[in-house]
N, C-alpha and C positions, 0 to 999 in steps of 0.2 A: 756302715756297720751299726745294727741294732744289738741292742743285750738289756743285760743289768749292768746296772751301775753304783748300786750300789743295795746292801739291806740289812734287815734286824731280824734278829729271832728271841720271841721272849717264852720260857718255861719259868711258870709260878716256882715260888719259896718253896712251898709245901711239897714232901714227899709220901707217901704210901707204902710200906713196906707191903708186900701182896700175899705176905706169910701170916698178917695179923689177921687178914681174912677167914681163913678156913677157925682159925684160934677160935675166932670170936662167933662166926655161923656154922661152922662145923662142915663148908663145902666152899670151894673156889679155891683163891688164892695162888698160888704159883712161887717162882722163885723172882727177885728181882724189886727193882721199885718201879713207881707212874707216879707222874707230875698231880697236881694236884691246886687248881684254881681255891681262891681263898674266898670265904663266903662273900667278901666284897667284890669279888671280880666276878666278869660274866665275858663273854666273847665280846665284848665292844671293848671295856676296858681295856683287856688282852691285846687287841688290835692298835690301842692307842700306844700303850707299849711298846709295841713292835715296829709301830710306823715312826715314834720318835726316837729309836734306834737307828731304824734307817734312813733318817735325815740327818743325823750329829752330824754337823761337818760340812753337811752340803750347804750351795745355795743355790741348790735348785728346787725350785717351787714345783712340786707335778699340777699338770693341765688337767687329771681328773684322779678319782679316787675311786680303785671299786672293791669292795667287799664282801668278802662271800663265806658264809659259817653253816653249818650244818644245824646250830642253837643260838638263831637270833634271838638279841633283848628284847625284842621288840619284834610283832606282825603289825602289818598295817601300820606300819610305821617305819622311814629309811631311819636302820643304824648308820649307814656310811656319815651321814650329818653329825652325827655325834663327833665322830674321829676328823672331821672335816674341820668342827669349833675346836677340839682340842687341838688340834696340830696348827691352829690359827691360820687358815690358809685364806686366800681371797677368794668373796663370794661368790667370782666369775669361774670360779674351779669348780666345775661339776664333781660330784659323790654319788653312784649308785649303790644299792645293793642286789647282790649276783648270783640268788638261787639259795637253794638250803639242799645241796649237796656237795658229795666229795665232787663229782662231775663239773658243778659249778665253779669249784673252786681250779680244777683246772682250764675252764673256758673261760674266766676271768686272766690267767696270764696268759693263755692264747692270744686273745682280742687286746691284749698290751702288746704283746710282740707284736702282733698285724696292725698295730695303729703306728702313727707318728707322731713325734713330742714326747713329753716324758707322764709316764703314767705309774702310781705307785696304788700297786697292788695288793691290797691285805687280806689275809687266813685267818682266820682262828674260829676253834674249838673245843668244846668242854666235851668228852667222851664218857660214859659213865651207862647203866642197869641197872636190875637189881641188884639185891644185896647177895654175895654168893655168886652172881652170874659170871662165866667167862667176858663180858664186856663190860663188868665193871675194872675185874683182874685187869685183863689187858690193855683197853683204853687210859688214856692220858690225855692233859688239858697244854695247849699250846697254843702259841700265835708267833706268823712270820710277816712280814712285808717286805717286799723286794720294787725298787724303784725302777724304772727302765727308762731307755734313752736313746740317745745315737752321739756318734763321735767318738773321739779319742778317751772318754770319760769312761767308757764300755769298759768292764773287767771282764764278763764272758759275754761270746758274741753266739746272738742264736744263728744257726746253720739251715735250721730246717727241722722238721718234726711230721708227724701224721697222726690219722683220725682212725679209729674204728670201732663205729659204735652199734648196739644191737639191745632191743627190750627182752629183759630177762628178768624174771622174780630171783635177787641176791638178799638187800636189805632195806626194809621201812620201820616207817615207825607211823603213827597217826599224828597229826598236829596239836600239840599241849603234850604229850607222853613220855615221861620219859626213858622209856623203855623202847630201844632197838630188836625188831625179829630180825630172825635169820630162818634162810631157806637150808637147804641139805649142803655142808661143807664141801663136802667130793664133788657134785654137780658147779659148783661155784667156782671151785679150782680148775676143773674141767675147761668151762665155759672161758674162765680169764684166762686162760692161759692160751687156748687159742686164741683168743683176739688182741692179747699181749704181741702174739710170736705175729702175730700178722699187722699190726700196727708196726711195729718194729723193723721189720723187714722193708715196708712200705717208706718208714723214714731213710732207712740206709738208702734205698733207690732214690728220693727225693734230695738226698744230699751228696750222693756219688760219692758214698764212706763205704769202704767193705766192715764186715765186722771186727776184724781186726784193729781198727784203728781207733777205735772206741777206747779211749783209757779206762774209764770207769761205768757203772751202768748203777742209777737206783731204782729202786722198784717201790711204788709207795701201794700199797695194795693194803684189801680189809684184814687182813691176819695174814702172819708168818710163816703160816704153811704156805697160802696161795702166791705169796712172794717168792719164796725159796722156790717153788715149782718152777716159776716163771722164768726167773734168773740160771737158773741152771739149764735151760733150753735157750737161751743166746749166744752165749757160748762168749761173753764179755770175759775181757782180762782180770778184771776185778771188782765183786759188786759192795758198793758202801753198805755198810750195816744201816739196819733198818730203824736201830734207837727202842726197840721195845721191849729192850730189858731194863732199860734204863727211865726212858721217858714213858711208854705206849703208843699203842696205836691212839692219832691225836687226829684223824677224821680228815676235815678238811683244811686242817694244817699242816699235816702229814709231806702233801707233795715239799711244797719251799720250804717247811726244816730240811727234809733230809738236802734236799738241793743245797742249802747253806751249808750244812756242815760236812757238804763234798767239794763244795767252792776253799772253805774255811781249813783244809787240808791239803788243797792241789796245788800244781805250780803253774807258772805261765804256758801256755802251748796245747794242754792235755784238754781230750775232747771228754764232754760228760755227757751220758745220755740221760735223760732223767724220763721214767715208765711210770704213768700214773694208771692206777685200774679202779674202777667208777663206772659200774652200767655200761663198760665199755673200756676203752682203751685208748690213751694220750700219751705220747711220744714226744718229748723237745730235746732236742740237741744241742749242744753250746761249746764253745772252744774258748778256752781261759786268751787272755791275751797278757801283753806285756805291764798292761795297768794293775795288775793283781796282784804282780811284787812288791805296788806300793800302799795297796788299799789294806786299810788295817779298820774292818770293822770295830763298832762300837761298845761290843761287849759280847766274845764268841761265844758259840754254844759249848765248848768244852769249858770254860771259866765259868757256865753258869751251872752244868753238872758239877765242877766241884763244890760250890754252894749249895743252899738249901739246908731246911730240917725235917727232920719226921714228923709225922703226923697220924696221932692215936683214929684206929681206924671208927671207934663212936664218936667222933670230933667230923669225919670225911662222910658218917651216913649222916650225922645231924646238920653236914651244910649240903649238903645235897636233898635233901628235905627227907629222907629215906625214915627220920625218928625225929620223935617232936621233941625238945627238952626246955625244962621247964625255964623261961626266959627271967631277968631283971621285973619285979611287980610294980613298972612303971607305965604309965599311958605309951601306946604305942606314937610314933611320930604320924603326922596329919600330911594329906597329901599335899604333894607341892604344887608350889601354883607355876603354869605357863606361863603368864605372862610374866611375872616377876621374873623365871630364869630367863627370856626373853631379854627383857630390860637391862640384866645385869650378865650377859652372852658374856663376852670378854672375860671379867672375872670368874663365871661359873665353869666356863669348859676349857678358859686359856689358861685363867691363874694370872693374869695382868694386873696388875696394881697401876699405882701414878707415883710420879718422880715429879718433885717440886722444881720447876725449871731454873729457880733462881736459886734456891739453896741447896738442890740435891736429898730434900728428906723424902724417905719412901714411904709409901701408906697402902697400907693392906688391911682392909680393903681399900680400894681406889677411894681418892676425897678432890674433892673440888673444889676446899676451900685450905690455904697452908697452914700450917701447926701454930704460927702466933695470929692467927686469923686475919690478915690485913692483907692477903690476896686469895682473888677468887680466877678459878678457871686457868691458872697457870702453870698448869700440868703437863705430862707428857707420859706417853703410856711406860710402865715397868714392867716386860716380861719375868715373870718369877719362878718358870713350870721347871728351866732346867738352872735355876741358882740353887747350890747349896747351903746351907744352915748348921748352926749348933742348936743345942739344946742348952738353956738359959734353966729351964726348973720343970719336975713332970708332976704328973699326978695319975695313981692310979685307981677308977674309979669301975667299983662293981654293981654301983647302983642304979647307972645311965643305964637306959635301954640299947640292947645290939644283940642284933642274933648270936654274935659270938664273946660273952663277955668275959673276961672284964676289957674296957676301953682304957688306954695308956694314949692322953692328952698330954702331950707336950708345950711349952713356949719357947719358939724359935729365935733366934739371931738369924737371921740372911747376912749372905758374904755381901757387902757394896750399901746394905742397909735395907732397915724393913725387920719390924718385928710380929711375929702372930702365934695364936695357941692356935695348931694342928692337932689332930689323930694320927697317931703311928700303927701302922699295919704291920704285919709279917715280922712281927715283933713279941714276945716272950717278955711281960713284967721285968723276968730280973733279968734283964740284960740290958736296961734302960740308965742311962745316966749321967747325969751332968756333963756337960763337957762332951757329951756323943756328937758326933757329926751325921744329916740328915739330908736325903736327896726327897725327891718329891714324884708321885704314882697317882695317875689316874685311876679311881676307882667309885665303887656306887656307894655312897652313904647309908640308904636305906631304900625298899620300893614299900610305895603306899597306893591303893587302887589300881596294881599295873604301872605305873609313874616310876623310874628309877629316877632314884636323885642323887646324881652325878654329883662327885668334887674331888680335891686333890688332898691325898693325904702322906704324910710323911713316913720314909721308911732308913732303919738303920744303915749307914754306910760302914761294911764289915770289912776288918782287915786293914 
């Protein structure tokens, strides 16, 4: 038995109501909200996110990593190494990254279901257009990772699936742009939906399932027309909503949300089909098994829809680069150097600190020498990415440089020990306050030359 076995799915704080749109350009908008990355995030962070979702709890190490975003940080450059030092995994674990499409992103859990060992698979995506456009409206920013495996660990066991692919002009973009065309709607829907019903058809034969037995069916498709079309020629018992009134269409994160949050609803026994349409058409099938009564992800996607805050839509065009506003009149920050993050790996993309072996004092940043100085080197590494904090005293400062000012600087307490002045994200001035309780998010500090500069900043624990 192959499956999943376990995963995360992470939708940013920030929400978009899609009515402020049309308010504020005078054309789009719609009814409903989309997720909304925070000018600190980009698809890697997203992915780290979602990958240390779905490891809480394990201690299964995955044998590779592969990555696939439709809006990498980085060209000519592997993101998956980023998510690789933050999830602190061992060097001998290979990290790809897996194309810059939705297609990609389902050939990337393909090639995990068809490999052996455990391979944890990450999505994510920022969706977004012009201002006004139907693909700003309906696009949303997400990230999922699903671990896979073999053995009794399995919650759904994949059955079988199929391929049918074919070169058609749907959707591009040029590389740097950000701006997605589109070909003719009707032609599109047209096209996916035959190669939908014939992929489809081609799975139920590869796995000796009539249609009928299909409990559920998702359809992760480029718009909710060409979904709804497709869905309603299967003739499935019941198709999971597609999340785009709520979240958006999130690209290449699209296929493993909806998948989670068909898993994150079902009971042991019940088959799911999960339909991906991408220049073609992906099929996987999976049947829940009896480990799913007890697997209690890390943080579901309905718990994380009822969180979140709005977000003023001149706030969403000015982190999207769409309007320039006028920044903090401070020098901007200098590129960062390689080799220095090089040097200090560990601390910069795990968040490790050191524990004094003899007394137990923590030090963040790591130190080599202990607090009454009369030992050197008697350390031991201190993971700190998933301990919690108070806040000891803030400051809120409108003068430091940040694309999105003002910056809310905190001084933490860590649970076990360890004290440090963080930045708090996803966070609102006045809702800031002594005494708050603080978890910890990978995110980018700043990019200087192309350079992101990764680190970990602190975010409110609500409720």
């Amino acid at each position: 038995m192959r499956g999943i076995t376990s995963w995360g799915a992470y939708l940013p704080y920030r929400r978009l109501d899609r009515t402020q749109i049309s308010a504020f350009i005078g054309q789009g908008g719609g009814r409903g909200t989309r997720t909304v990355a925070s000018f600190d995030e980009d698809t890697t962070t997203m992915g780290v996110e979602a990958s240390r979702l779905a490891l809480r709890g394990s201690d299964t190490v995955p044998e590779a990593v592969l990555f696939s975003t439709v809006m990498p940080a980085y060209a000519d450059k592997t993101n998956a190494t980023t998510i690789h030092a933050a999830l602190r995994l061992p060097g001998s674990v290979p990290a790809f990254d897996m194309g810059s499409s939705v297609r990609s992103a389902a050939g990337a859990l393909r090639l995990g279901l068809l490999s052996t060992g455990s391979r944890l698979v990450v999505t994510a995506d920022q969706r977004t257009g012009l201002a006004g456009s139907a693909d700003e409206s309906a696009g949303g920013d997400a990230a999922a990772a699903l671990l896979l495996g073999d053995g009794d660990s399995v919650v759904a066991d994949y059955l079988g699936g199929a391929s049918a692919t074919d070169e058609f002009l749907d959707r591009w973009r040029q590389p740097g742009e950000i701006r997605s065309k589109v070909w003719d709607d009707k032609f599109s829907e047209v096209t996916y939906v035959a190669l939908g019903r014939s992929a489809y058809a081609d799975a139920l034969a590869a796995t000796g399932l009539a249609a009928d037995a299909i409990d559920a069916v998702v359809v992760a498709a480029p718009t909710t027309r060409i979904g709804s079309a497709l869905a309603s020629k299967l003739g499935a018992a019941r198709v999971v909503a597609d999340l785009t009134d709520v979240v958006g269409a999130t690209g290449a994160a699209q296929p493993s949300v909806l998948l989670i949050n068909a898993l994150e609803n079902a009971e042991p026994g019940q088959t799911i089909a999960l339909v991906v349409l991408g220049d073609g058409a992906e099929v996987f099938i999976f049947r829940t098994t009896p480990a799913l009564a007890t697997y209690r992800p890390a943080k579901p996607i309905a718990e994380q829809l009822e969180g979140g805050a709005p977000l003023a839509y001149g706030r969403f065009l000015s982190w999207r680069g769409m309007i320039n506003v006028e920044p903090p009149r401070r020098p901007e920050p200098a590129r960062p150097s390689g080799t220095a993050a090089a040097r200090s790996k560990d601390w910069k993309f795990g968040f490790v600190g050191s524990r004094d072996s003899v007394d137990g004092t923590v030090f963040m940043p790591p130190s080599r020498v202990s607090f009454d100085g009369t030992r050197t080197d008697q350390m031991e590494p201190a993971p700190m990415a998933d301990v919690k904090g108070t806040i000891a005293t803030f400051t809120v400062d409108r003068l430091a440089y940040s694309p999105s000012p003002p910056i809310v600087f905190a001084v933490v307490d860590f649970d076990g020990g360890g004290r440090l002045p963080i930045e708090l994200t996803d966070t609102d001035a006045d809702e800031v306050q002594i005494g708050g309780r603080v978890e910890m998010t990978f995110r980018r500090l700043f990019t200087a030359d192309g350079i992101h500069n990764y680190f970990w900043k602190g975010k409110l624990i609500r409720g």
